[in-house]
N, C-alpha and C positions, 0 to 999 in steps of 0.2 A: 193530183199531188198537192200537197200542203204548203200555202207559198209561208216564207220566215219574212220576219219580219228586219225592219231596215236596221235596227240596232241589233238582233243577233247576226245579221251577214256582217256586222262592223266589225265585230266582239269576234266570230271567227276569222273574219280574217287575219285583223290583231294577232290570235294567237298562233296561226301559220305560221309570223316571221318577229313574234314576240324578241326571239333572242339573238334575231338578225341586226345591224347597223338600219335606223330610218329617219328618213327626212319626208315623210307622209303626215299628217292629221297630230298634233301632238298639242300636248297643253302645255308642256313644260319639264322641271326637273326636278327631283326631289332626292335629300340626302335619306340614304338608309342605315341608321346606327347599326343597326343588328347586323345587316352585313358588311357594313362599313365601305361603304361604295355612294358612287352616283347615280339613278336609275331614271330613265325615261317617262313620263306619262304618256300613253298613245294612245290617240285618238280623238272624241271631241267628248263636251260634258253630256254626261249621262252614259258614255258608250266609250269607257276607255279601260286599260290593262297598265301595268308595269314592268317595262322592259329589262332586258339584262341588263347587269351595272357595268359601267365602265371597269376597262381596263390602265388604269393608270400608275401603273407601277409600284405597287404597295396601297396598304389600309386609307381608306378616307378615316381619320379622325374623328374631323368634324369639319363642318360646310356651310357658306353661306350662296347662297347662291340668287345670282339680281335676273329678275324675269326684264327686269325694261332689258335690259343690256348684255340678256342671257350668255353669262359667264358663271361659274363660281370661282370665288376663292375660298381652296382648302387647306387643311393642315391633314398632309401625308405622315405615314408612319410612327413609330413608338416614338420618333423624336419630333413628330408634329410638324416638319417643315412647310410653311407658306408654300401656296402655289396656284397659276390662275390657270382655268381649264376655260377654254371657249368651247361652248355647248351650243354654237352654231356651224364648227366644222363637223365633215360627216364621219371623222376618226376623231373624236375629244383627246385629247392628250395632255400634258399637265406640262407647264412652264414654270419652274422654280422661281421664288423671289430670293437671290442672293442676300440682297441688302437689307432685310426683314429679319430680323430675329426669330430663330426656331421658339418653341415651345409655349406656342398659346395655347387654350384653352378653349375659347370659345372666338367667332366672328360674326360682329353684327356690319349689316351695310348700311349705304346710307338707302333714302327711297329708292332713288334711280341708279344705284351703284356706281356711282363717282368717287366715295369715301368709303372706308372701315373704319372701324375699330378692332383691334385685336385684343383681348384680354388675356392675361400671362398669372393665374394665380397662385405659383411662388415665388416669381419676382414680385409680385402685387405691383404691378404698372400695366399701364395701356397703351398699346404704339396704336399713332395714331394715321393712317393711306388717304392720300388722296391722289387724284390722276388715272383713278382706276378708267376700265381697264390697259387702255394704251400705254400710258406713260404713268405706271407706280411709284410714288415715293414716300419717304419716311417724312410727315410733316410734322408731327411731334412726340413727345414722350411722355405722359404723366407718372410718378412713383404718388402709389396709393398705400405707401407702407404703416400712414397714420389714418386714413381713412377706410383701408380694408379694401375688397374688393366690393362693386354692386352687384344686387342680382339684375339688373335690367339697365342695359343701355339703347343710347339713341344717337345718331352722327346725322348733321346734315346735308347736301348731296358737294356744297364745294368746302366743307369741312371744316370751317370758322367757328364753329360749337358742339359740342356734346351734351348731352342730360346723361348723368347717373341717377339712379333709385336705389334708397335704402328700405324698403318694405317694411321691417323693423322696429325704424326711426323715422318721425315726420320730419325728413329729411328727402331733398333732392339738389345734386351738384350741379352749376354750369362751369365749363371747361371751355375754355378758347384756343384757339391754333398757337397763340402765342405762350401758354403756357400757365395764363390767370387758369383761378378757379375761384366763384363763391356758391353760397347756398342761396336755390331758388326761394322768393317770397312769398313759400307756402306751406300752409301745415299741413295740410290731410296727408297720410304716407299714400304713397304712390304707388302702384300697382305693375305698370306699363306704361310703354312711351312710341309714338312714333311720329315721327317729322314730315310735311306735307313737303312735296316735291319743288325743287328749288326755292324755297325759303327757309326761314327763320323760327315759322309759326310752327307749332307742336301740338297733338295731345296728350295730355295727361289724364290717366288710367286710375284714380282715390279709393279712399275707400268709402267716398259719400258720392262718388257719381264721377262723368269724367266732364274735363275742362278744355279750352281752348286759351294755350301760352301763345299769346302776339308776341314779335320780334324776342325772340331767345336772350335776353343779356343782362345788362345790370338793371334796365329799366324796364322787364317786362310786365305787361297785362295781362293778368288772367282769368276768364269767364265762365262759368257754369255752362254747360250747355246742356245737360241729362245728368238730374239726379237720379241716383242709384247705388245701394250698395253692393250691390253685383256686378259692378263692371268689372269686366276680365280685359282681354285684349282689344286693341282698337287700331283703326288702321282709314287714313285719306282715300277715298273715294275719287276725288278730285278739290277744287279749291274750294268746294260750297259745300260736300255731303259728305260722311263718314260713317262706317261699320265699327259696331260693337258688339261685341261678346256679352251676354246675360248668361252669365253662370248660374242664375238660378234656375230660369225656367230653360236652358240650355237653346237659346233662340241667338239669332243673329240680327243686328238692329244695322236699319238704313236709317240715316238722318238726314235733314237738311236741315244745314246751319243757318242759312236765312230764315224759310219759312216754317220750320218748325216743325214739318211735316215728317213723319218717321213712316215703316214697314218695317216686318217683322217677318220673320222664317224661322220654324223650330228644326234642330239637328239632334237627332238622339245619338251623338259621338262625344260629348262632356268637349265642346270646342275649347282649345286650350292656347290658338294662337290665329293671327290673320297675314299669311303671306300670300303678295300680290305673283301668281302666274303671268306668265308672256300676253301682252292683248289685253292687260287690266280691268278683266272684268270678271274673272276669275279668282278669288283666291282660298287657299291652303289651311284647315281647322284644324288639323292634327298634324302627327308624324306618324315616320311608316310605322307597323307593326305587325302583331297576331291578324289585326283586325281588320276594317274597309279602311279606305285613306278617304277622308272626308273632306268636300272643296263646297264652296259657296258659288253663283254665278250671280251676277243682277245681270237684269236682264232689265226691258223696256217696262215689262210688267209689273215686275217686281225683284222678289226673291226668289232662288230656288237651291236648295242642295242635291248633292249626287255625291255617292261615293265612287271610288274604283274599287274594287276586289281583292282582298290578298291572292298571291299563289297559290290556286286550289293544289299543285304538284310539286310546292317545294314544302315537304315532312316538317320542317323548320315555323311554318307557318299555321300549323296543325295545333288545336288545343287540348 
């Protein structure tokens, strides 16, 4: 008899109790627009499936959701209500935020999910969470009714700054807990932003390469680190290295910002973002769709990609 091998015994088992409650092998979670839900990754990289969605009492909107701290917060129903889901009970269920203003838009976290940002774009303001997920509260309020809304934000994890990007305009905002704002001390328009874990320092995503912003505020430094004008997405590794998206030749860059030293992985899935999975060593190149969901892994050796598979048996996922 023909023995299988160790990833399709994974792959069927997966699909056994795909649509069952599991606290087995999982990578994380992921929001699905199309079905507007939260859904499961099961299993490990290279050998994994996408679970039923949550049942949480109405449509997911839209979601953010923190792999360190694996919670998300969503915004339920046609009226978008806030609400925090822990996705490490084994029945997820969804706890309203009273004190949060319905009808955001969009929600970015901070790295470790301490902070958000909510964006509201016909109020055109940003409420601003910190204390997540335990103790929630409203820490500030910006009205962006003269500066529009951004397409890209950044919060940092105890919530004392914000980056906004204007794409645009070689404009980028800092925003403070207390309610300042000025424009960062840079021209290249910015691309993407994302803040390294418990500080201040940032990068920035140009349109000549990306950068390394020291201490976020009136007096910040900022450095070249990789020119290019193809940076897309970028995202902290930890305090020395970070991943970049090369929208050109569709590759994923490891860097070290000390010695200079880079790797490289090509993805044929057009990588459009870099979210950290649970276990940080994992993260997220797309969203769901028709198609594979595409995740990156470093690993000791290097690089590697792996997609998970759409629904071969849900018609919906059919082209």
């Amino acid at each position: 008899m023909a023995l299988r091998s160790p990833a399709i015994l994974v792959l069927s088992a997966l699909l056994a109790f795909a649509q069952e409650p599991i606290r087995g092998p999982m990578l994380g979670w992921v929001w699905d627009s199309q079905k507007e839900t939260l859904r499961p990754v099961l299993g490990i990289a290279g050998s994994s499936l996408l679970g039923a969605g949550l049942d949480l009492g109405g449509p997911v909107k839209s979601a953010a959701i923190s792999g360190a701290r694996e919670y998300a917060l969503a915004l339920l129903g046609d009226t978008r209500d806030p609400a925090l889901v822990s996705l490490r009970d084994t029945q997820p269920s969804a706890r309203p935020l009273p004190d949060v203003p319905s009808g955001a838009n969009r929600v970015d976290l901070s790295p470790r999910g301490d902070s958000a940002a909510l964006s509201y774009d016909d109020a055109k303001k940003i409420v601003l969470l910190t204390g997540l997920p335990a103790s929630p509260s409203v820490q500030a309020s910006f009205d962006l009714s003269v500066e529009g809304m951004p397409a890209a934000l950044a919060v940092n994890d105890d919530g004392s700054v914000l980056l906004a990007t204007y794409p645009g305009l070689p404009a980028t905002l800092v925003f403070d807990s207390g309610g300042n704002r000025w424009p960062l001390s840079f021209n290249p328009a910015v691309k993407a932003l994302a803040f390294f874990e418990n500080s201040r320092d940032a990068l920035l995503s140009a349109s000549d390469g990306v950068y390394l912003a020291k201490n976020v505020s009136d007096a910040t430094e900022i450095t070249q680190v990789w020119p290019s004008t193809a940076a897309g997405a970028v995202a902290p590794l930890d305090a020395s290295r970070i991943l970049v998206v090369d929208t050109d030749g569709e590759n994923i860059l490891k860097l070290d910002l000390k010695s200079g030293e880079n790797l490289t992985v090509q993805c044929p899935c057009a990588p459009t973002r870099l979210t950290r999975m649970p276990g940080g060593v994992v993260f997220r190149l797309n969203e769901v769709s028709k198609g594979p969901l595409w995740l990156v892994e470093v690993q000791d050796s290097g690089l590697r990609t792996v997609f998970v598979p759409p629904d071969a048996s849900d018609p919906d996922m059919e082209d």
